[in-house]
Structures are given as structure tokens and as C-alpha cells.
N, C-alpha and C positions, 0 to 999 in steps of 0.2 A: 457638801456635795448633795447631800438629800435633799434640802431646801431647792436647790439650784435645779433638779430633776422635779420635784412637785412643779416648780414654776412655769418647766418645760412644759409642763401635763406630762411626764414618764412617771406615772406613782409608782410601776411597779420596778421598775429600776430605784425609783428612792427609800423602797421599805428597808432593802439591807444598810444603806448608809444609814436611814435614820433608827435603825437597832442598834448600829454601832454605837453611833451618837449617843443613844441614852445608856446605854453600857456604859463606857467611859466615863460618862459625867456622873454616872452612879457610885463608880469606883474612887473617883478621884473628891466624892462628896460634897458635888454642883450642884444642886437640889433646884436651882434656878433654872440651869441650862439642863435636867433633865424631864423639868415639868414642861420648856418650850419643848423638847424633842416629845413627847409622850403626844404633848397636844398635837403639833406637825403627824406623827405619825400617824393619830387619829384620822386630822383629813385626809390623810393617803389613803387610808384603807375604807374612810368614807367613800372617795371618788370610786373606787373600786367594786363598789358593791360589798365590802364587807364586813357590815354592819356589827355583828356581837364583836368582834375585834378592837372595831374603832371604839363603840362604847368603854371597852376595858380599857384603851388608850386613854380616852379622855378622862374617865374614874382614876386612874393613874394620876395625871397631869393634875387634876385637881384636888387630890389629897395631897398631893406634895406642895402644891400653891396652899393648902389650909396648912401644911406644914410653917411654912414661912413666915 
């Protein structure tokens, strides 16, 4: 669903889906599908204007990709 709303251009309707998304995939120990959500939610918060966030997204997204 957050992918689906970045696509639209609504970042800010996709940040809570794409919070969930990486929650879940955290819990259930997707490491894969929570480095694409972390990156995803990076651009969202890029398009946004909110820079120190998306950084931490994407620092996220690519410690778990140097995980893998």
C-alpha cells in the first residue's frame, strides 16, 4: 500500500504504511523486504522535505543490505 501511495506522489499518506511494512518484516526476520521498505520510506521522507529522516532511513536500509 505505501509503494502504491509513493507512486501516486501521496508520501505522506505512504509513511504509515511504509512504518508498518518495515515493522513487520522486522518481526517476522525479512531482512530483505525490510531494507526495500527502509529505502522506500527514505524517498518518501526525501520527497517531503525531510532530510535528517530519510538519511536515517537509508543508513538503515543499507546496514541491513551489508547485513545480507
Amino acid at each position: 500500500m505505501g509503494n502504491t501511495y509513493c507512486q501516486l506522489e501521496k508520501y505522506e499518506q505512504a509513511i504509515p504504511y511504509l512504518q508498518r511494512g518495515i515493522e513487520a518484516a522486522h518481526h517476522s526476520h525479512d531482512h530483505e523486504f525490510e531494507a526495500k521498505g527502509c529505502f522506500n520510506l527514505g524517498l518518501a521522507l526525501e520527497s517531503i522535505h525531510h532530510y535528517s529522516d530519510a538519511i536515517s532511513a537509508y543508513e538503515k536500509a543499507f546496514n541491513l543490505y551489508q547485513q545480507m
